[in-house]
C-alpha positions as CSV (number, residue, x, y, z in Angstrom):
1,X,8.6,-61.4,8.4
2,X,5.4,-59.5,6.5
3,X,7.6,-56.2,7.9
4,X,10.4,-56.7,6.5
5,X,9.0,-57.9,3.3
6,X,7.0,-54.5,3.1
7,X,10.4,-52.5,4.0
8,X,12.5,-54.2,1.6
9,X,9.4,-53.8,-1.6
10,X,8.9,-50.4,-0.2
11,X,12.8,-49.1,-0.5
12,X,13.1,-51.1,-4.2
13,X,9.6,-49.7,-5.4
14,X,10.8,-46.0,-4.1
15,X,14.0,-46.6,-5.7
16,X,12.5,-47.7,-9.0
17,X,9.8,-45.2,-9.3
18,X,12.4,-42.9,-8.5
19,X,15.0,-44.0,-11.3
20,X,12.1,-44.0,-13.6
21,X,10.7,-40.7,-12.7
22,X,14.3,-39.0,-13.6
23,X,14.3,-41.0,-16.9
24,X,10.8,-39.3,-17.5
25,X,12.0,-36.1,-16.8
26,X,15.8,-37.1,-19.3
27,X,13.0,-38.1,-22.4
28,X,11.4,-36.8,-25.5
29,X,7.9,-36.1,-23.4
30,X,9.7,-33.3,-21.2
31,X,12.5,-32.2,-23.2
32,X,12.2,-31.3,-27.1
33,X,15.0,-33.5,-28.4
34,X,13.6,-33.6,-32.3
35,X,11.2,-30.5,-32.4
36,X,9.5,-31.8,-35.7
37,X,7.5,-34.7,-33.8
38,X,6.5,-32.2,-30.8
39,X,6.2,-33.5,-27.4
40,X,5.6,-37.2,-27.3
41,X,3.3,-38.6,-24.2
42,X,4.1,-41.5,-21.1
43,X,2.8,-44.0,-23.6
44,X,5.5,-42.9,-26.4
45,X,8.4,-43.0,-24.6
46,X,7.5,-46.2,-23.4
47,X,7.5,-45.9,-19.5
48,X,4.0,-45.8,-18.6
49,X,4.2,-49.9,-17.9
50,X,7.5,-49.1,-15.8
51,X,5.6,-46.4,-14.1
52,X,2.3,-48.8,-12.9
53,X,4.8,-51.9,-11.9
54,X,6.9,-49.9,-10.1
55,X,4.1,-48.0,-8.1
56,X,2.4,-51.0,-7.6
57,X,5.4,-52.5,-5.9
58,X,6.0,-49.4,-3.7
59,X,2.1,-49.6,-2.3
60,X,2.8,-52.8,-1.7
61,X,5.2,-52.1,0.1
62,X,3.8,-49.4,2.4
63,X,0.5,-51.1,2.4
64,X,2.5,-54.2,4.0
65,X,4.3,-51.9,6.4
66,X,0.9,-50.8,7.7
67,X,-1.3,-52.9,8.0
68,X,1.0,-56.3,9.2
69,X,1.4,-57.5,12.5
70,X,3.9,-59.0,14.3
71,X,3.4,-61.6,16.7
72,X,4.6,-60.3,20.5
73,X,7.9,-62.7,21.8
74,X,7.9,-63.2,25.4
Protein backbone atom coordinates (compact mmCIF):
# COMPACT_ATOMS: atom_id res chain seq x y z
CA UNK A 1 0.00 0.00 0.00
CA UNK A 2 3.19 2.45 1.00
CA UNK A 3 3.78 2.10 -3.08
CA UNK A 4 1.04 3.14 -4.24
CA UNK A 5 0.66 5.88 -1.80
CA UNK A 6 4.23 7.16 -2.94
CA UNK A 7 3.02 6.81 -6.83
CA UNK A 8 -0.03 8.51 -6.40
CA UNK A 9 1.83 11.82 -4.07
CA UNK A 10 4.61 11.54 -6.52
CA UNK A 11 2.33 12.03 -9.86
CA UNK A 12 0.09 14.94 -7.82
CA UNK A 13 3.38 16.62 -6.44
CA UNK A 14 4.96 16.48 -10.14
CA UNK A 15 1.83 17.73 -11.47
CA UNK A 16 1.59 20.62 -8.93
CA UNK A 17 5.12 21.74 -9.06
CA UNK A 18 4.72 21.54 -12.58
CA UNK A 19 1.43 23.83 -12.82
CA UNK A 20 3.21 26.11 -10.47
CA UNK A 21 6.44 26.25 -12.16
CA UNK A 22 4.54 27.49 -15.54
CA UNK A 23 2.65 30.07 -13.43
CA UNK A 24 6.22 31.27 -12.30
CA UNK A 25 7.42 31.46 -15.53
CA UNK A 26 3.32 33.52 -16.68
CA UNK A 27 4.25 36.28 -13.54
CA UNK A 28 5.56 39.61 -12.82
CA UNK A 29 9.20 37.88 -11.54
CA UNK A 30 9.90 36.60 -15.19
CA UNK A 31 7.96 38.76 -17.38
CA UNK A 32 7.99 42.73 -17.06
CA UNK A 33 4.20 43.29 -16.95
CA UNK A 34 4.37 46.97 -15.13
CA UNK A 35 8.09 48.09 -15.82
CA UNK A 36 7.86 50.90 -13.13
CA UNK A 37 8.10 48.32 -10.13
CA UNK A 38 10.99 46.13 -11.91
CA UNK A 39 11.17 42.50 -11.49
CA UNK A 40 9.43 41.37 -8.40
CA UNK A 41 11.01 38.10 -6.55
CA UNK A 42 9.30 34.26 -5.59
CA UNK A 43 8.25 35.95 -2.39
CA UNK A 44 6.23 38.83 -4.30
CA UNK A 45 4.32 36.95 -6.49
CA UNK A 46 3.30 34.91 -3.79
CA UNK A 47 4.30 31.33 -4.91
CA UNK A 48 7.25 30.52 -2.85
CA UNK A 49 4.72 28.67 -0.15
CA UNK A 50 3.14 26.81 -3.24
CA UNK A 51 6.56 26.00 -4.41
CA UNK A 52 7.96 24.25 -0.79
CA UNK A 53 4.30 22.37 -0.33
CA UNK A 54 4.31 21.19 -3.55
CA UNK A 55 8.07 19.87 -3.56
CA UNK A 56 7.61 18.56 -0.33
CA UNK A 57 4.83 16.43 -1.54
CA UNK A 58 6.71 15.20 -4.67
CA UNK A 59 9.87 13.97 -2.30
CA UNK A 60 7.47 12.41 -0.47
CA UNK A 61 6.49 10.82 -2.97
CA UNK A 62 9.64 9.50 -4.57
CA UNK A 63 11.11 9.02 -1.15
CA UNK A 64 8.11 6.49 -0.50
CA UNK A 65 8.58 4.84 -3.86
CA UNK A 66 12.18 4.10 -2.73
CA UNK A 67 12.60 3.16 0.12
CA UNK A 68 9.08 0.96 0.91
CA UNK A 69 8.77 -2.53 0.83
CA UNK A 70 6.24 -4.75 0.01
CA UNK A 71 5.59 -7.82 1.75
CA UNK A 72 6.26 -11.07 -0.86
CA UNK A 73 2.54 -13.13 -1.39
CA UNK A 74 3.03 -16.74 -1.90
Amino acid sequence: MAKVLGAILTIVGGLAFLGVFFMYLNSSAVLPYNPADGMQGILDVGLALPFILFGLILLAGILMLKFSSEPEVK
